[in-house]
MIDOSE-1310 file (N, C-alpha, C; in nm, 2 decimals, decimal comma, always signed):
residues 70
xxxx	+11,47/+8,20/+6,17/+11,47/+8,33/+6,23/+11,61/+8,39/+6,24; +11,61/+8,52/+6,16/+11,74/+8,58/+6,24/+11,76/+8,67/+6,33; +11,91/+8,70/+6,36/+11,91/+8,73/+6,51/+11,83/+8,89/+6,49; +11,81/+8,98/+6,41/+11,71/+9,10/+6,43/+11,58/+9,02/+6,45
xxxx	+11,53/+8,96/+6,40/+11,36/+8,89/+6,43/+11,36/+8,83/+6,56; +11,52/+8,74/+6,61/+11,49/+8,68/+6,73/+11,47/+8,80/+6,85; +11,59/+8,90/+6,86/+11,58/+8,98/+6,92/+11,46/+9,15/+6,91; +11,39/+9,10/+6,82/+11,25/+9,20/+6,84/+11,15/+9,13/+6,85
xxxx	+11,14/+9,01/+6,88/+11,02/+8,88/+6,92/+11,07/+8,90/+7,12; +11,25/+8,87/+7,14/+11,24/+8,90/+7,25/+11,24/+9,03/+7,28; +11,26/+9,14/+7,26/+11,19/+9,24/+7,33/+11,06/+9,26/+7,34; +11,01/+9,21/+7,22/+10,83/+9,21/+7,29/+10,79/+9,15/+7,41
xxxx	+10,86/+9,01/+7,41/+10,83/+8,95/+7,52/+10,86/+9,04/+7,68; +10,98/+9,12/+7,64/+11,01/+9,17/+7,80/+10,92/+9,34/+7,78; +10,85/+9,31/+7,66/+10,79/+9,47/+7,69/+10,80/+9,57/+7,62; +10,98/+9,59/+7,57/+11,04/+9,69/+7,55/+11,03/+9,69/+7,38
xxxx	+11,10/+9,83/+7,35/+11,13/+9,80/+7,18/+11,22/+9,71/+7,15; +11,27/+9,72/+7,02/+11,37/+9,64/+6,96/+11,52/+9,75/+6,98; +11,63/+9,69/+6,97/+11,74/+9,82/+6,96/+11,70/+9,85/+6,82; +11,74/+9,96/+6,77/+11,78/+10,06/+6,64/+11,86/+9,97/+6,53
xxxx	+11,89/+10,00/+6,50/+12,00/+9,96/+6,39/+12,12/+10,06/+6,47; +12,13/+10,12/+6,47/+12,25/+10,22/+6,57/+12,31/+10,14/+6,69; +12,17/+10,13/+6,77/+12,18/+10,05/+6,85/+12,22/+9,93/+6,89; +12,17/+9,84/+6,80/+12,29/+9,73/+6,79/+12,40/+9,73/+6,71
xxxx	+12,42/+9,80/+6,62/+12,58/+9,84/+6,59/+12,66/+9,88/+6,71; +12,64/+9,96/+6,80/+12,72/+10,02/+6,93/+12,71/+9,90/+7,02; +12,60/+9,78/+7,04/+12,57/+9,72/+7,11/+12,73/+9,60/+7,08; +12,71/+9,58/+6,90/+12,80/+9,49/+6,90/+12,96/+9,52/+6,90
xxxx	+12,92/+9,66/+6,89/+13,13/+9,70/+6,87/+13,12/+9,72/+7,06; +13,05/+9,73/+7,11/+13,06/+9,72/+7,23/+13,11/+9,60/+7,31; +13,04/+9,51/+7,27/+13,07/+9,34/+7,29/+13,20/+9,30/+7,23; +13,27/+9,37/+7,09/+13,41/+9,32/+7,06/+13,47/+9,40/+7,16
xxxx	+13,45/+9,53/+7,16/+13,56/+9,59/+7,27/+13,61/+9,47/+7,39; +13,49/+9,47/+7,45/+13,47/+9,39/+7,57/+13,56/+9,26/+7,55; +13,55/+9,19/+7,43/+13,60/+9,05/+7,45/+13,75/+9,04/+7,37; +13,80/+9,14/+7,31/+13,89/+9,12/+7,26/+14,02/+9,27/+7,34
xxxx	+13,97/+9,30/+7,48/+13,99/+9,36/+7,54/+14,07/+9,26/+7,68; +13,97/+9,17/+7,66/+13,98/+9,09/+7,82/+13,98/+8,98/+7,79; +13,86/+8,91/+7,76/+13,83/+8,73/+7,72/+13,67/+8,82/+7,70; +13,65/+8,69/+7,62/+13,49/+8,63/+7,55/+13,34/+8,69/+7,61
xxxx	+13,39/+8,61/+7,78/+13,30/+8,60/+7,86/+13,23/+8,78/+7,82; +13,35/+8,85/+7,90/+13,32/+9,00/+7,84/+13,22/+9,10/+7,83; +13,19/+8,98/+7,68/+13,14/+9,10/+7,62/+12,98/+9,07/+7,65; +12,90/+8,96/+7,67/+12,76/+8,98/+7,73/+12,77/+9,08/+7,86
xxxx	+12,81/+9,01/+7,96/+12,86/+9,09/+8,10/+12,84/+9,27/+8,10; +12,95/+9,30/+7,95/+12,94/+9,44/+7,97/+12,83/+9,52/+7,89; +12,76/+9,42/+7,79/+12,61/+9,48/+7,72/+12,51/+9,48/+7,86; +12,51/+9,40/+7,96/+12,43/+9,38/+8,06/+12,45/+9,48/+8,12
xxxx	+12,58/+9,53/+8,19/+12,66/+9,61/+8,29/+12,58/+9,74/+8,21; +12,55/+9,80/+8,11/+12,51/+9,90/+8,07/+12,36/+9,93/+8,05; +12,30/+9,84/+8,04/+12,18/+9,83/+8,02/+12,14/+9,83/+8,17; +12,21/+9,79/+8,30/+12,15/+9,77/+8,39/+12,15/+9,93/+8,48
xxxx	+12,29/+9,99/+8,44/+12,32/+10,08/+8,44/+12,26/+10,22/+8,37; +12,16/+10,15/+8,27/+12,10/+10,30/+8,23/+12,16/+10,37/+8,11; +12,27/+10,40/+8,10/+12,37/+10,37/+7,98/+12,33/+10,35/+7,86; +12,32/+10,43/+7,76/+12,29/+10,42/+7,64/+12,39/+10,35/+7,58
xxxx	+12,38/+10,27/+7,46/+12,48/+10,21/+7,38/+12,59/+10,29/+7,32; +12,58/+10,40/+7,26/+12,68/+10,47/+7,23/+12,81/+10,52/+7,36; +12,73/+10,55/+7,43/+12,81/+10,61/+7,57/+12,85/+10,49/+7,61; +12,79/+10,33/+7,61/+12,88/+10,29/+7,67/+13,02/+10,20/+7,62
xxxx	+12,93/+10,23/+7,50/+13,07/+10,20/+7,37/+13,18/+10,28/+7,39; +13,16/+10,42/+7,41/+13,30/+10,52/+7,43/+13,32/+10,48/+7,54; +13,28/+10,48/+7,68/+13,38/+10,44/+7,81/+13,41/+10,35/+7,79; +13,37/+10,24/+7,75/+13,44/+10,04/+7,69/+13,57/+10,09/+7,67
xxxx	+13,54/+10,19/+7,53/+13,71/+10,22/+7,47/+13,81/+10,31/+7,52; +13,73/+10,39/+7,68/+13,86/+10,47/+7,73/+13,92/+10,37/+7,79; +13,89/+10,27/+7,92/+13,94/+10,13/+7,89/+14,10/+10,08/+7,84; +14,01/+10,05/+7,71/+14,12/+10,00/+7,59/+14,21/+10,09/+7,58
xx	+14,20/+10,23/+7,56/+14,29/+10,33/+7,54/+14,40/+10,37/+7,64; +14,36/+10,33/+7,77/+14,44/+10,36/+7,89/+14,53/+10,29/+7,89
């Protein structure tokens, strides 16, 4: 299984769709920002911190990088 099959098996399981293809692209440059910004730990923490928050992937890819930019 790879990780698109694993992760549209687990979103079935919690209900929801799968991400996009978009969507996990922003998801993953989101997760580098995060870990190559700070440490590793990071970048799950801040895929969480947005999703918990409501936070679409793209948007929370651009605040990740105002962040970085500051």
């Amino acid at each position: 299984m790879n990780a698109e099959q694993w992760l549209a098996a687990y979103a079935e399981k919690l209900g929801i769709a799968a991400p996009t293809d978009e969507e996990l692209e922003a998801l993953l440059a989101l997760a580098g920002v995060a870990a190559h910004s700070s440490e590793r730990k990071a970048a799950p923490i801040a895929c969480w911190l947005a999703a918990r928050a409501g936070v679409e992937p793209d948007e929370a890819l651009r605040l990740a990088k105002q962040l970085t930019d500051a």
